[in-house]
N, C-alpha and C positions, 0 to 999 in steps of 0.2 A: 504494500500500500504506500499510497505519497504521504510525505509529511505534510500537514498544513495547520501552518502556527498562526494562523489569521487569528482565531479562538481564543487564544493561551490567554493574553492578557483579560479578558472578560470573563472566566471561569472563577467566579467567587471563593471564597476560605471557604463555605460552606459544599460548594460542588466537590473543592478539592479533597474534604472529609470524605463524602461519601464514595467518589472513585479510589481514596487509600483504603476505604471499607471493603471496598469491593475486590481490589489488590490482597488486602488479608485474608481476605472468606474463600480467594482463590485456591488457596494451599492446602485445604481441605474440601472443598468443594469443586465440582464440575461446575454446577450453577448455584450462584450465591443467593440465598432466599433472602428478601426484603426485609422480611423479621430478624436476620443475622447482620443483614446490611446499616439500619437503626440500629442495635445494638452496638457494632464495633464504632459506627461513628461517633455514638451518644447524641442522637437527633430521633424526634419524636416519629412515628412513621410517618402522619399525612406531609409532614414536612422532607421528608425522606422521599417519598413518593412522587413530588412535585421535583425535587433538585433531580431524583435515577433520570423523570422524563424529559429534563435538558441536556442531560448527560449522553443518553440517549438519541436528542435528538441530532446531536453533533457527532452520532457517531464513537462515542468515548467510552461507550459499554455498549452492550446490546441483547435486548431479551427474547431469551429461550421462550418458544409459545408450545414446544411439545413437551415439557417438563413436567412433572406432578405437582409442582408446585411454580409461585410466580418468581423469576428469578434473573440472572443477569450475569453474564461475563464480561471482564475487561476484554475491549479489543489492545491491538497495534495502537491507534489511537491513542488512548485513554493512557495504555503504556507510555506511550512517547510523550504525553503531557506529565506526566509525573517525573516520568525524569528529566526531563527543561525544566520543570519549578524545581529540582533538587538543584541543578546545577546554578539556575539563577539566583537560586536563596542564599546561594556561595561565591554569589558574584564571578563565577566564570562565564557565565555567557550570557546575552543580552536579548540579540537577536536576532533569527534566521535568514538566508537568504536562499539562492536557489540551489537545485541540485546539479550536483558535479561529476555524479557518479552511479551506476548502481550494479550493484555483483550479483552471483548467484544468492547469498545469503545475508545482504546487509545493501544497505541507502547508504552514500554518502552528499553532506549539503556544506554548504560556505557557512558560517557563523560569523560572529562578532561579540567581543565584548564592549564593556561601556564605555571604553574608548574607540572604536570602532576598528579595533586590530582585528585582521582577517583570522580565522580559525577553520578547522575541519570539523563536520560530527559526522562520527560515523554509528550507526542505528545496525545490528545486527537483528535479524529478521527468520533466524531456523524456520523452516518446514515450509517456506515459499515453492522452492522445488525439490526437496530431498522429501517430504512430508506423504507422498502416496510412495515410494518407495520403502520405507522405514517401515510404515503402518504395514506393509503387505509383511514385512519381516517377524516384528515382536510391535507390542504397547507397550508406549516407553510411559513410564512411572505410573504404572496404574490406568486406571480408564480415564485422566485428568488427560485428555488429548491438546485440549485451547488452552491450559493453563500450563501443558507440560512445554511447550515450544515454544512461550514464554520464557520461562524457566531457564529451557539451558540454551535462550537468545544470553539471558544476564550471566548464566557461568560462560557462554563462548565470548560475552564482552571481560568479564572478570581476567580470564585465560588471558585474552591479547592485551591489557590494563598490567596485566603483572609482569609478561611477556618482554612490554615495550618499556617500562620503566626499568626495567634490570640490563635490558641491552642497553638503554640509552646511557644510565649510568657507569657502561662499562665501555664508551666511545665506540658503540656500532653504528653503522649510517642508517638510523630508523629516526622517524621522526619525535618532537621530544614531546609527550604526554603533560596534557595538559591537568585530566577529569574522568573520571567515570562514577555515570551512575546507569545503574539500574541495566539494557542490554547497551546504553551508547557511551562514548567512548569521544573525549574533544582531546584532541591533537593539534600541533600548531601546523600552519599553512606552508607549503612547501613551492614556490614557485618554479616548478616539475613538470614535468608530461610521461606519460607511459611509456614502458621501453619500445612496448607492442606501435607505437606512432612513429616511432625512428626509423627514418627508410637511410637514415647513411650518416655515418659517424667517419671525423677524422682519424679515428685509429680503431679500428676493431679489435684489433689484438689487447692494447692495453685494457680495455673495457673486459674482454672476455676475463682477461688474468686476473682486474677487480673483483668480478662474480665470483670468480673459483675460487680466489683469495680469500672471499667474506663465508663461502657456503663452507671452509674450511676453516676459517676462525668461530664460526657458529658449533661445527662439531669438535673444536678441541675443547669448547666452553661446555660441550655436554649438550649441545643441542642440532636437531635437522628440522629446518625450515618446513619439510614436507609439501611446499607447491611454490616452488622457485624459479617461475615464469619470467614470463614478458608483461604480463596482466599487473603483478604485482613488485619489479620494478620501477621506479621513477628516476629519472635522468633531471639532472640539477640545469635547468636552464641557460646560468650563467657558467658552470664550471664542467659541466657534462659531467659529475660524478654519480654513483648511483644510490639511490635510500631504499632500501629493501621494506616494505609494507605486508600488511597480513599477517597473523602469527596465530591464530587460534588453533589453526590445524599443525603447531609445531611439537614436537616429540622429543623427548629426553633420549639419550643415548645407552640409559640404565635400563630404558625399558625391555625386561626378557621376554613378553609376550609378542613383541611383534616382529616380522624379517626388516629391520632397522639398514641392512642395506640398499633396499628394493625405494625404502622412502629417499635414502640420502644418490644411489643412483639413479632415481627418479629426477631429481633435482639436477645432479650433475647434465642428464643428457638432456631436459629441456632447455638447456642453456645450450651446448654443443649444437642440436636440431637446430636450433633460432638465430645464430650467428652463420650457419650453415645455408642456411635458407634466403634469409636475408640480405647479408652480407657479403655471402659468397665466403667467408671464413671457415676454415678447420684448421683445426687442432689437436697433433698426437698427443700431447702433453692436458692430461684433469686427473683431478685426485680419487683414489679408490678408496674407499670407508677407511676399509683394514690395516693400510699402511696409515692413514690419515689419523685414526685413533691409538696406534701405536706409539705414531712419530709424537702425538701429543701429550702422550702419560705423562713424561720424564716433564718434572719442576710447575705442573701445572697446579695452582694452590688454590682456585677456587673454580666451582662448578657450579653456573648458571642456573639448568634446571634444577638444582637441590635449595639454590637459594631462591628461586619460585615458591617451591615448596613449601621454603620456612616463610615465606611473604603471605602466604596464608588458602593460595591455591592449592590446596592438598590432593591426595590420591582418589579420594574419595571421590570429588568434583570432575578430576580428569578421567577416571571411570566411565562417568556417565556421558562425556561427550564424544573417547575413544569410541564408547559400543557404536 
């Protein structure tokens, strides 16, 4: 769905109740009954009643009519207003502008704060296209289908939040994290273009050597990018360097359940394919996991995904977005 922040500002303290109402009632319910709804807000019902049906009609919940009873779920919507009031009540963002972007699983739009500094939000949006594939597999967390894609939209935002603050603090070229709440995610503005939009670069070789370079400082640090395209590099404008974006889908190199070389040669050869194709470059020389993690053991004193970990994305949370 599109974001449309027209609304935000006219959404009263008391609307805003009753959609965090409706947010809490989510986590145990499929559909939040009205009597639950009054209750978590501490608002009487007729008055409950009157705020769900503006809520409603803006689209920011939306009512179940085949349910046993009368009730209501948060959309996208209603999610995306909660978390713009979290971030603006913190004075990071102000206000929106248009959209810049948009991937298999997330929006991205231009912001601003109250100074009118450019910013990114990115909005993570699970089960847009993966959502009949998965269903046909397992039911992920229960019969909570609208509230589970939800759910781990905010662990796949959490995941690339903890992600991009520990690379950015360890001088990787990711952009520098601004914010997160709830599934979005403000980053600062990068005057960049995609790799995928470069039809010709003065040096291909050097460019190619920075990718390999970074996809191999990424796994001495204990980490594989897991989808280290063209989609999700950016080219620096002025300096042609590159900021590596996207991290949700990234992988620890402790991990024993998965073939950890198949994701980090995955990565290798979309890079080799794309300067190939492209460019007209090839190159005998990219790095192969086994020597890569080898050649890394010796003097290396900290590890990236462990200090995730301790950041407060635990195994638990990564669990549920691996399945």
């Amino acid at each position: 769905m599109k974001l449309d922040a027209t609304d935000l500002r006219y959404v009263t303290s008391e609307e805003f109740r009753v959609l965090t109402a409706v947010e809490m009632g989510s986590k145990n319910h499929e559909v939040v009954p009205i009597v639950l709804i009054a209750q978590i807000s501490g608002l009487r019902n007729g008055g409950v009643n009157k705020l769900i049906g503006s809520l409603a009609k803006r689209n920011l919940v939306s009512k179940v009519q085949n349910a046993k009873y009368d009730g209501y779920r948060l959309t996208y919507g209603g999610y995306d207003f909660l978390a713009m009031r979290a971030m603006s009540k913190r004075d990071t963002m102000q206000s929106v502008g248009n959209q810049i972007g948009v991937g298999k699983e997330s929006d991205i739009y231009i912001v601003a704060d109250s100074d009118g500094n450019e910013m990114v939000l990115k909005l993570h949006r699970l089960g847009r296209v993966s959502f009949r594939a998965i269903k046909e597999k397992r039911d992920y967390l229960g019969k909570r289908k609208s509230a589970s894609w939800m759910y781990m939209s905010r662990l796949a935002a959490q995941k690339e939040w903890a992600f991009m603050k520990i690379l950015h603090e360890h001088n990787f070229p990711v952009p520098r994290p601004i914010d997160q709440a709830r599934h979005c995610i403000l980053m600062e503005f990068i005057d960049a273009y995609p790799l995928r939009q470069v039809s010709d670069v003065t040096s291909p070789g050097k460019l190619y050597s920075s990718l390999m370079d970074i996809i191999i400082r990424f796994a001495h640090a204990g980490l594989i990018h897991g989808d280290f395209n063209e989609f999700n590099i950016l080219i620096r404008r002025e300096t042609g360097e590159p900021i590596i974006i996207d991290f949700p889908q990234m992988v620890s190199t402790l991990h024993i359940n998965l073939g950890l070389f198949r994701y980090f040669n995955r990565d290798v050869e979309c890079i080799r394919t794309f300067f190939a194709r492209r460019f007209r470059y090839e190159s005998a020389l990219y790095p192969r996991f086994r020597k890569v993690l080898s050649d890394g053991a010796e003097g290396d004193d900290f590890r990236l995904d462990v200090m995730v970990e301790a950041s407060g994305f635990g195994k638990r949370e990564m669990k549920v977005l691996e399945e």
